[in-house]
VEXLUM-522919 format. One record per residue (C-alpha): residue in one letter; x, y, z. Coordinates in pm, whole numbers, plus 50000, padded with zeros to 5 digits. Layout:
AXYZ/...
//
This chain:
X713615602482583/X715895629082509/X714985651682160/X716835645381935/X715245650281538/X713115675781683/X715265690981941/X715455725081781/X712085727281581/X710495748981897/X713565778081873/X713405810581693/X714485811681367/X715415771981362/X716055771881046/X719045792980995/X722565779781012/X723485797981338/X720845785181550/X721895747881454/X725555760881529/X724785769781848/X723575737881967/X726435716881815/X725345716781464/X727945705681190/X730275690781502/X729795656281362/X730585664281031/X733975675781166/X734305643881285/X733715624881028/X735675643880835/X738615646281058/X738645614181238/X737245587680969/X737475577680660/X734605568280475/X734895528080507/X734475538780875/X731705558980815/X729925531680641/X730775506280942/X729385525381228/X726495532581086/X726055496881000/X726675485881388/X723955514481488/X721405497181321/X719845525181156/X716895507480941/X715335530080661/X712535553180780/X710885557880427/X708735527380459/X710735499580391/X713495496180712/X716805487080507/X719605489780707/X721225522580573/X724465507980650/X724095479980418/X722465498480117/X725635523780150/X728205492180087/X726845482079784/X728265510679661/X730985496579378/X734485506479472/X737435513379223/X734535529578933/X735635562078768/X731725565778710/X730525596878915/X728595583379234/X725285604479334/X723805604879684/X719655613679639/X717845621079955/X714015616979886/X711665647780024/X708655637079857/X706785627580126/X703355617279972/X701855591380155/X698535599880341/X699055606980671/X702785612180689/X703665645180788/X707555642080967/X709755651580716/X708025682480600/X708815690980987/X712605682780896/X712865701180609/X710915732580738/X712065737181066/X715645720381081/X717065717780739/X720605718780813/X720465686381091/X719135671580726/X722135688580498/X724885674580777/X723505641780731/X723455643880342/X727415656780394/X728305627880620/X726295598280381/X727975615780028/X731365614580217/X730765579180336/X729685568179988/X732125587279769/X729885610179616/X730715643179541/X727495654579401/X723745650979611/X720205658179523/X717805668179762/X714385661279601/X711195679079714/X707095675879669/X706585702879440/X703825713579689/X706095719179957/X706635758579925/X707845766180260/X710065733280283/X711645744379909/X712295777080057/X713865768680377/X716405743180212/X717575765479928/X718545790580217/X720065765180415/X722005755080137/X723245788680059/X724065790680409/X726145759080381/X727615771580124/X728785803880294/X730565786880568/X732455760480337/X730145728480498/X729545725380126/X731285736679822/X735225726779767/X737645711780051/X734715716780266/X735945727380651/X739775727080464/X739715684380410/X740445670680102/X736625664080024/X734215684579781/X730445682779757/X727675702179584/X723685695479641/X721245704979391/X717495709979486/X715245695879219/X711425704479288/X708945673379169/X705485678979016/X703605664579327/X703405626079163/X702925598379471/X704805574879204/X707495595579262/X708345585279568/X709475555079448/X713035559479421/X713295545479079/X710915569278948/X712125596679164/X715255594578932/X713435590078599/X711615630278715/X715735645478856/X716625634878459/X714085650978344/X711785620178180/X708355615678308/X708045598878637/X707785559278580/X709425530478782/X712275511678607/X712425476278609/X714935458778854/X717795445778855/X720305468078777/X719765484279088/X720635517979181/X723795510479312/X724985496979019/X722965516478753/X720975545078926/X720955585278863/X722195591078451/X723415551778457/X726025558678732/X725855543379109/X723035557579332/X722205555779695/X718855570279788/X718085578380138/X714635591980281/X715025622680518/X714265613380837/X716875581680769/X720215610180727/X718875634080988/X719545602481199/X723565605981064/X724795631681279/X723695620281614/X724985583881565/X728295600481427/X728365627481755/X727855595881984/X728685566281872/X726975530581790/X726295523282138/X724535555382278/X722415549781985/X721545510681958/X720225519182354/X717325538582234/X714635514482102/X714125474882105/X716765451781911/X717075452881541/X715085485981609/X717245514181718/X717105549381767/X714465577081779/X711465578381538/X708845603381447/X705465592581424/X702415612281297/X699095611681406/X696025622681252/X692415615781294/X689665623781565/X692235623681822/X693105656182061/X696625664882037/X697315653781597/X700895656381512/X704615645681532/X705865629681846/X709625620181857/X709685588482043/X711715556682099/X711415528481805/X709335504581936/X707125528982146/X702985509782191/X700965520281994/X697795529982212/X700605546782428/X701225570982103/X697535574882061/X696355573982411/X699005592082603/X700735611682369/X698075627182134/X695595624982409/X693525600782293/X689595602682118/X687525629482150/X684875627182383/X682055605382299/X684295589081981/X684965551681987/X688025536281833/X687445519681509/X690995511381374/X693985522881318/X696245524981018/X699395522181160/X702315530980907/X700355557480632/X697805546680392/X699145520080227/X699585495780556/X696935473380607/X694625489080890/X694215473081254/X690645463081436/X690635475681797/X691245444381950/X694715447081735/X696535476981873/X698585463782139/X701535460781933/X704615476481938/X705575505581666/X708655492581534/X709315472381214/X709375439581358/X706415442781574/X704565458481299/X705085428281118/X704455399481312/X701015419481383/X700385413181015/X700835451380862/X703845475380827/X705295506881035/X705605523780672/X705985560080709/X704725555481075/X701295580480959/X699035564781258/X695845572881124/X692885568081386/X689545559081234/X686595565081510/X682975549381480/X681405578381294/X683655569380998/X682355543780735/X685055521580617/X683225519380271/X683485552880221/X687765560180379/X688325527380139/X686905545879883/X688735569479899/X692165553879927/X690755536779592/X690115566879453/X694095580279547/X696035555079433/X693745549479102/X694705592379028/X698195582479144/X698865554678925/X701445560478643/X699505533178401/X702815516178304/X701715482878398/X698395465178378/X697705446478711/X698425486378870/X696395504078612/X693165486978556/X693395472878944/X693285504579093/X690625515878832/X688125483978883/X688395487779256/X687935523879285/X684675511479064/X683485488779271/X683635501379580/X682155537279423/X679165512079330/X679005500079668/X679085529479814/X676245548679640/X673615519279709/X674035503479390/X676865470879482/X676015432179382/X676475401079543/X679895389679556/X681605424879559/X683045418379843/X684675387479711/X685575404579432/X687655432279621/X689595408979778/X690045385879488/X691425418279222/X694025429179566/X695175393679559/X695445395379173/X697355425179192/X700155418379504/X703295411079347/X702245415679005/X703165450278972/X706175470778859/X706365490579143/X705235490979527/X702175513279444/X699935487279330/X701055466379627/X699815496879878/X696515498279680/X696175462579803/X697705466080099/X695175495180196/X691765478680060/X692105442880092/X693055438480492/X689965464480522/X687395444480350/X688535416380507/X688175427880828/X685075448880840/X683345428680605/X680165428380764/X680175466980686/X680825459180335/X677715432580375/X675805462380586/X676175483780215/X675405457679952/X672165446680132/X670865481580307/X672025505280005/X673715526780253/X675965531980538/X675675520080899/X673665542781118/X676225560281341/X678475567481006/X675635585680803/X676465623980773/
//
C-alpha cells in the first residue's frame, strides 16, 4: 500500500511547513475551503468511513453531526495527543515528525464543525512532540493556514497547545477537558455529552490524532479512493505498533484489516531466535490478550471483535515464553492501580485489591481461590465504573487469568514462576 500517514516521516527536516508544502501539503485544505461547505465536509467524511483510531472506532463522521446547529455558544474542536496507553507509540510519530498533515486535519474538522477555536492537547512527557507542534503552529500561522480569513475565505481559526501532567485518566476525553480548564483531571458523568455540553459548557468534538491526520487524504481524494483501502466498515490506512521480543519493533502503516501474524511475522520480522510465541495483546494494554492458537485474526475493529478483544490503540504487544504472565499482569495491575483517579469505588479499590493479589501471588505467598478471585473482582468491576479505565484494568487481567490459568495454578502451588520464565 501506498504511504500515506507516514509518507514524509523519512525526509529531512519533515517537520517544517515547507517540506509538507512540497509534497502537496495544505492542498486539501484549499479544497475544502474553496469547494465545500462544511455540511459537505461532514458528509464525505461520513461516506469514507473513517472509524475513530483512539480506541474506540466511532465513525468520525457521525460524532461531527451531533454538533447542534443554530447555537450562538462558541463550538471547540479538541484533538487528543495524550497517547498513554502501553504499547502505543503512532501518534508521537505524527506529532514529531509530521505535525502539519495533523494541523490540516484539525483546520479541515474545526471548519467542518463550526469551530473557530481548537486545542491540541499533549502528554506532558512528550518534549520533542510539544516542540515540534508549537513550531508548526507558528508556521501555520505565518502563511495564514491559521489565524483570520485563513488562505483569504471567510473562515477564522486559532489552536492553542495545552501541555497535560502525564495522567493516563486523561486520555479520557471527559477528563482531558476537566485538565484544558484547568480542574484536576476526573471523568464527568454522562449524558450531557460533549457535543452538547463539552469544553467550558459549550459543544465539543474530540478527535484522537491519527483519526484527523486521516482528513486531508480523504478530502485530496475523495470517499471512494479511500473506502478501497481496507475491508468493509474498515477503511483506510492504519498504524500499528509493535513491541516486544520481536526483530524489527515499531510503526508500520498498513491497510485496516491487515493479519495479524502477517504484522508480526512479516513486517517486524518475527521472534527472535530461539523465542516462542506466548500471546499477543493486540490493541495496547487494556485489550484482552490472545493465546497462540488465537492470532489468525484480522487487525481491524470488527475482526478484533468477533475474536473476543479490541484493536484499541492497535499497540501489538508480543509476549514470548520467557515472560511470566503473573508477573506482565502484575504489572498492568500495578499501572492502572497508580493511574486511577479514585473518583469512584469499583475503579479505586478494584485496581488496588488486584494489584494486591496478584503482588501476593507473585512473591510465593497466594491462597487458594486467588485465581477465582481475580476474575470474580474484574467481573465486579466491568461496567461499574465512571470511566473506561476500570473497564481496561479488567479488560487486561481478567481474559489473562482466564486463559493462562494453569500459570496462575503453577504460582499458588510452586511459590514461584514456571521454569523457562525465572530470571
Amino acid at each position: 500500500m501506498e504511504k500515506l500517514l507516514t509518507k514524509n516521516i523519512h525526509l529531512p527536516d519533515s517537520h517544517k511547513i515547507e517540506t509538507y508544502r512540497a509534497t502537496g501539503g495544505y492542498k486539501a485544505l484549499a479544497k475544502a475551503l474553496g469547494e465545500y461547505s462544511p455540511e459537505d465536509i461532514i458528509d464525505i467524511v461520513k461516506r469514507s468511513g473513517l472509524r475513530g483510531r483512539g480506541g474506540a472506532g466511532f465513525p468520525a463522521g457521525v460524532k461531527w453531526s451531533f454538533m447542534p446547529k443554530g447555537t450562538e455558544r462558541p463550538k471547540y474542536l479538541i484533538c487528543n495527543a495524550d497517547e498513554g496507553e502501553p504499547g502505543t507509540f503512532k501518534d508521537r510519530v505524527i506529532l514529531e515528525k509530521d505535525p502539519h498533515q495533523l494541523l490540516e486535519g484539525i483546520i479541515i474538522a474545526s471548519y467542518a464543525i463550526g469551530a473557530q477555536q481548537a486545542y491540541l492537547y499533549i502528554r506532558g512527557e512528550f518534549n520533542l512532540a510539544i516542540q515540534r507542534c508549537e513550531a508548526a503552529i507558528r508556521e501555520a500561522y505565518e502563511h495564514n493556514f491559521l489565524g483570520q480569513n485563513i488562505m483569504g475565505k471567510d473562515y477564522s481559526l486559532d489552536i492553542l497547545l495545552p501541555i497535560g501532567a502525564g495522567a493516563y485518566i486523561c486520555g479520557e476525553e471527559t477528563s482531558l477537558m476537566e485538565s484544558i480548564e484547568g480542574k484536576k483531571g476526573w471523568p464527568r458523568i454522562r449524558p450531557p455529552f460533549p457535543a452538547n455540553r463539552g469544553l467550558f459548557g459549550c459543544p465539543t468534538t474530540i478527535n484522537n490524532v491519527e483519526t484527523l491526520a486521516n482528513v486531508p487524504h480523504i478530502i485530496e481524494r475523495g470517499v471512494e479512493w479511500y473506502t478501497s483501502i481496507g475491508p468493509d466498515k474498515n477503511h483506510g490506512p492504519k498504524l500499528y505498533c509493535v513491541s516486544g521480543p520481536v526483530k524489527r519493533p515499531g510503526v508500520y502503516e498498513l491497510p485496516m484489516g491487515t493479519p495479524l501474524p502477517e504484522i508480526i511475522f512479516d513486517h517486524a520480522g518475527g521472534l527472535f531466535e530461539g523465542r516462542q510465541l506466548k500471546g499477543v495483546i493486540p490493541g495496547g494494554s487494556s485489550t484482552p490478550i490472545l493465546r497462540p492458537d488465537e492470532i489468525q485474526v484480522n487487525m481491524d475493529f470488527d475482526s478484533l471483535a468477533k475474536a473476543g478483544t479490541m484493536l484499541g490503540s492497535a499497540g501489538i504487544i508480543v509476549l514470548d515464553h520467557t515472560i511470566c504472565i503473573v508477573r506482565s499482569t502484575l504489572i498492568l495491575a500495578n499501572f492502572y492501580h497508580h493511574e486511577s483517579c479514585g473518583q469512584c469505588t469499583p475503579c479505586r479499590e478494584g485496581t488496588g485489591w488486584l494489584e494486591n493479589i496478584l503482588h501476593h501471588i507473585e512473591e510465593g505467598h497466594g491462597r487458594p481461590g486467588d485465581t477465582d478471585l481475580l476474575i470474580e473482582i474484574c467481573d465486579n468491576i466491568m461496567g461499574n465504573a465512571i470511566c473506561p479505565l476500570g473497564d481496561a484494568a479488567a479488560m487486561a487481567i481478567g481474559p489473562a487469568v482466564k486463559k493462562y490459568r494453569d500459570e496462575f495454578d503453577y504460582h499458588l502451588t510452586n511459590k514461584q514462576c514456571l521454569p523457562e520464565t525465572r530470571k
